[in-house]
C-alpha positions in Angstrom: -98.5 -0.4 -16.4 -95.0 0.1 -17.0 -92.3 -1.4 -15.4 -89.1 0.5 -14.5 -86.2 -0.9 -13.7 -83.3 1.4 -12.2 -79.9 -0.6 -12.3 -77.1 0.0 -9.5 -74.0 1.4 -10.7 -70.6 0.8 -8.3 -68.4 3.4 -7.5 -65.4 1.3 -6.9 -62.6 2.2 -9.6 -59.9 -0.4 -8.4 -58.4 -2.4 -10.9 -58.1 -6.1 -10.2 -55.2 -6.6 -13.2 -51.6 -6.6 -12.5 -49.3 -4.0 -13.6 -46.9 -4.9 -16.9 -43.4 -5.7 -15.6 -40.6 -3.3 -17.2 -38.4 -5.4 -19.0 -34.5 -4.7 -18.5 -34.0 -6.6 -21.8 -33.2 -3.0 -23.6 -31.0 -1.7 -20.7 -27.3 -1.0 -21.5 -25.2 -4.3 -21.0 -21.8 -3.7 -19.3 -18.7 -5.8 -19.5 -15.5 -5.6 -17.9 -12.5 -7.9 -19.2 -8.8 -8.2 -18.7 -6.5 -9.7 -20.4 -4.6 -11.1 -17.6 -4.5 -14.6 -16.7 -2.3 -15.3 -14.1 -2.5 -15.2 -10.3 0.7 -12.8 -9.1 1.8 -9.8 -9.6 5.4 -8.0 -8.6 5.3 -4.7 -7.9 5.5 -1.6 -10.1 3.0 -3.7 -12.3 -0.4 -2.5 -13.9 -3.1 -4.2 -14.0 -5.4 -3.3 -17.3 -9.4 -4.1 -17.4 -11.8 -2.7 -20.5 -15.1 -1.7 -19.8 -17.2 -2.2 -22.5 -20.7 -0.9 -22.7 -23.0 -1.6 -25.7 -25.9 1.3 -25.7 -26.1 4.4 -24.4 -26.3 5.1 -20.3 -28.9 7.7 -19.1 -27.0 8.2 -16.3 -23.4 8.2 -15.3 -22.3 5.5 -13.2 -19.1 4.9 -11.4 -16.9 2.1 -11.1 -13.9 1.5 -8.5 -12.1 -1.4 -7.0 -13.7 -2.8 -4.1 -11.3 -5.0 -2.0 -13.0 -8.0 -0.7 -10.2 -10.2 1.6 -6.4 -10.3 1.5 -4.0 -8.5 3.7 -2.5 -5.6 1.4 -3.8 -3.0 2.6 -4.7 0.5 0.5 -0.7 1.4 -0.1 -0.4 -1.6 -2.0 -2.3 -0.5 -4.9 -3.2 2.2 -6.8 -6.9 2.4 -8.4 -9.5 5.5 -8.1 -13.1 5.5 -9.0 -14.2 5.9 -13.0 -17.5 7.5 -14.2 -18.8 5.8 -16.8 -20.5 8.4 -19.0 -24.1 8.9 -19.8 -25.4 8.8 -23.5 -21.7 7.1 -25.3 -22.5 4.0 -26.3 -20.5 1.5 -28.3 -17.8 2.3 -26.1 -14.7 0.8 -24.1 -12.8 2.6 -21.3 -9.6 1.9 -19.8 -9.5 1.2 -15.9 -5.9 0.4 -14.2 -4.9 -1.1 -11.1 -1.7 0.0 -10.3 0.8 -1.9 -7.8 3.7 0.5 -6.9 6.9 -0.3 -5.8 6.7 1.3 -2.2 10.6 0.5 -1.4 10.0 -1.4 1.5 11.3 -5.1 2.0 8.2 -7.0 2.8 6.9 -10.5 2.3 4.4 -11.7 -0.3 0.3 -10.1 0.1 -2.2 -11.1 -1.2 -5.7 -9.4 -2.0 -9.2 -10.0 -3.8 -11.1 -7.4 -5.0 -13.8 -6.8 -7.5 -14.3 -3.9 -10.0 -18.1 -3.1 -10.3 -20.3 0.0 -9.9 -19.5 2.0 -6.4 -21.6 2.1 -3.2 -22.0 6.0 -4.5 -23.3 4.7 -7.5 -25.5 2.3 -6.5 -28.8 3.7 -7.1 -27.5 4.1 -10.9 -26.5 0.6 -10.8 -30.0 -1.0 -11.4 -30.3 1.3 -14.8 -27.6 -1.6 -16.4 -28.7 -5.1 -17.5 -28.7 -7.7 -14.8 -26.1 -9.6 -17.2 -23.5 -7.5 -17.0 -20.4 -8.8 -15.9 -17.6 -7.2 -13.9 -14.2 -7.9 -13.1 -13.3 -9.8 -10.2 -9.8 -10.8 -8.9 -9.0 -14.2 -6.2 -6.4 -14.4 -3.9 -4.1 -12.3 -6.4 -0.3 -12.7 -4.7 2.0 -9.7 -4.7 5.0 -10.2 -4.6 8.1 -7.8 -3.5 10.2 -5.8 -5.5 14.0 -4.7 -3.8 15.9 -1.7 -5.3 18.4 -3.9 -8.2 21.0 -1.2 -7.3 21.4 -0.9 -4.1 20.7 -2.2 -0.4 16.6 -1.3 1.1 16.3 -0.7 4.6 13.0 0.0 6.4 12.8 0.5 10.1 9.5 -0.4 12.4 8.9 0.6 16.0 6.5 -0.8 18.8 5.1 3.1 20.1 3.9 5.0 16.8 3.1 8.0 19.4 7.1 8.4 19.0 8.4 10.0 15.8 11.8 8.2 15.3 13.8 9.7 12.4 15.9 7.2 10.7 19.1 8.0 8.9 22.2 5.8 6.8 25.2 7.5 7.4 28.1 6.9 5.2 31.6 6.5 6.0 34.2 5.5 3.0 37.9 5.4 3.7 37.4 5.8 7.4 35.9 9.2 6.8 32.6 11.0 7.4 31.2 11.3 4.1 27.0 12.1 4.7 24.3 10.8 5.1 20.7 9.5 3.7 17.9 10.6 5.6 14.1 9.5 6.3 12.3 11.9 8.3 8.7 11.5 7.1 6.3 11.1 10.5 5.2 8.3 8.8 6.4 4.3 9.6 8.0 2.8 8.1 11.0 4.5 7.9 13.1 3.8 4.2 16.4 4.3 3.3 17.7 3.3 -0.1 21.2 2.9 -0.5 22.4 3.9 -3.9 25.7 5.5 -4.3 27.5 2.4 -5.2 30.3 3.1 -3.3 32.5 0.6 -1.5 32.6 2.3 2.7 30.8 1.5 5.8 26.7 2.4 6.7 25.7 2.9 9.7 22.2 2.8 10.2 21.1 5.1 13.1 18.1 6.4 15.1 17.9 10.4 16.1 15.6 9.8 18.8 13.2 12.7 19.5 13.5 14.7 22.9 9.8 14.1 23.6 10.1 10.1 23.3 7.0 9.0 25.2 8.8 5.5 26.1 12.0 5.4 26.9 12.5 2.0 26.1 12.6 1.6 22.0 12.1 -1.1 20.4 12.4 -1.6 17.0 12.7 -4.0 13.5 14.7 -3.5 10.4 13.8 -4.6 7.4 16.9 -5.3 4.7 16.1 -5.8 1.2 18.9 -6.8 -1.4 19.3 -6.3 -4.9 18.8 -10.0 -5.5 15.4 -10.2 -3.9 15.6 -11.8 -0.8 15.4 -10.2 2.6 16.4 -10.6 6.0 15.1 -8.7 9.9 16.9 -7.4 12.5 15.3 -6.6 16.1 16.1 -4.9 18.8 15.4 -2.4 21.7 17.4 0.0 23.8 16.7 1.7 27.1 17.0 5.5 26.2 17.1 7.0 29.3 19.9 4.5 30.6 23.1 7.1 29.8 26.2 5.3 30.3 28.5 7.9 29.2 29.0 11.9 28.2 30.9 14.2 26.3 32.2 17.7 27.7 29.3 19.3 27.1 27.1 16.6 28.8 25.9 15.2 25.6 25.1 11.1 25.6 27.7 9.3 24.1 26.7 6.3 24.9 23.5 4.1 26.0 23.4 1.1 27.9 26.4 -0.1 25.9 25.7 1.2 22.6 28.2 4.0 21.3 26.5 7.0 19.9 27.7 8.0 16.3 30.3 10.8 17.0 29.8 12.9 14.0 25.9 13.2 14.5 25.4 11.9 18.3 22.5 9.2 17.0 21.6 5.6 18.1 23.4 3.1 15.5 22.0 0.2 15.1 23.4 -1.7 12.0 26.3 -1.5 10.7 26.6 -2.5 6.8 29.9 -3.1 5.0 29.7 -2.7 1.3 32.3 -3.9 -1.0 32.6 -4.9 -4.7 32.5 -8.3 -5.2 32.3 -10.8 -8.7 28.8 -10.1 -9.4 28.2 -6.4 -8.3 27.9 -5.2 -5.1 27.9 -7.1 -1.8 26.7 -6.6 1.6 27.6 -7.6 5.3 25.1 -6.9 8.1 25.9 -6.3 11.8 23.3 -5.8 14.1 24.8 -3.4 16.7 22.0 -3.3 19.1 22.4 -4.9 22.5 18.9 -6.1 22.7 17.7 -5.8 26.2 15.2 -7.9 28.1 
């Protein structure tokens, strides 16, 4: 008699091991440095970080500046995205920060921000080495810069539905000589004053004939060539006309004279003469501020 014994096979194929984990070790390592050291800058400096990568990407990835906290906001600085290229390795790249001089008196900002891949490029991101390092900056302060050569002026108002031109008309030896103007539907408003000439400014509003609030009220912001600033405020009822010319024109408002070579609101009157160290400056504020 013979004896056969049939063994039972499993068709069950699953595998009870774990799968190898893929090392990052070999990915590209990516370093971003600066040289700078301090914690201020002034504007119309630039900031200069090297990005440094050591192998070859396989795929691009961008970098930008990502501001974290501070209150400059994205006129304060100057910095676009960069695209790190695939297959260069060995490399380093040049990425700026530029913090322009925007003309317009202003305290101190601050802002912290990091330079690291972009939200674009974050799925590329996970392709560097988890110890790459990138840039980072802390409560950086900013500090103002005033035109050296002349007087700043930069005029705010409460309703930015109204478009208020701004203008800084000139007047040397009692005469009418021109005037500077800022007409850019954007706020603020600046003027530099740069002729160097010893006269009169009047600062001045041309107010727009559909003002949606007749009441205007409005700051002005002097800078000086030796770096400190002062404000001026006001307001002025627009619709309260006080007095015309022949042709019915307003020629004055609520005590205020209009200008009589251009019919506009002044509202400062600047005196500059030549004095020991260069050019000086006296400031009226011509506004009769009203409750």
């Amino acid at each position: 008699m013979f004896l056969v014994v049939v063994g039972l096979s499993s068709c069950d194929n699953t595998h009870t091991g774990t799968e190898e984990t893929i090392s990052t070790d070999n990915y590209p390592t990516v370093n971003i440095t600066s040289d700078f050291q301090g914690n201020s800058v002034t504007e119309g400096d630039t900031l200069i970080y090297h990005i440094a990568i050591d192998k070859p990407l396989e795929k691009p990835v961008v970098f930008g500046l990502k501001q974290t906290g501070g209150d400059a906001d994205e006129d304060d600085y100057i910095a676009g995205d960069f695209t790190l290229p695939a297959y260069e390795g060995d490399t380093t790249f040049t990425y700026k920060v530029v913090f322009p001089v925007d003309n317009v008196p202003e305290e101190s900002e601050t802002i912290s921000y990091t330079i690291e891949p972009t939200a674009a490029s974050v799925g590329t991101r996970y392709s560097l080495n988890p110890n790459s390092s990138f840039a980072s900056e802390e409560d950086l302060t900013i500090e103002n810069y005033n035109n050296p050569n002349g007087l700043s002026t930069a005029l705010y108002w409460d309703n930015p539905e109204d478009d208020l031109d701004y203008y800084g008309l000139v007047y040397v030896g009692g005469g009418f000589l021109g005037y500077e103007e800022a007409a850019t539907d954007e706020m603020p408003e600046v003027i530099l004053e740069v002729n160097g000439l010893e006269g009169v400014w009047y600062y001045a509003i041309d107010l727009p004939d559909d003002l949606g609030q007749s009441v205007v009220n409005y700051t002005i912001a002097v800078g000086y060539p030796d770096q400190t600033n002062e404000t001026y405020e006001g307001s002025f009822d627009a619709s309260n006309i006080t007095e015309t010319d022949a042709d019915g024109d307003p020629t004055e408002i609520d005590g205020l004279t209009l200008d009589p070579n251009t019919g506009m609101v002044r509202i400062l009157k600047v005196i500059s003469s030549e004095g020991a160290d260069g050019m000086e400056y006296s400031v009226d504020n011509l506004n009769p501020d009203i409750e």
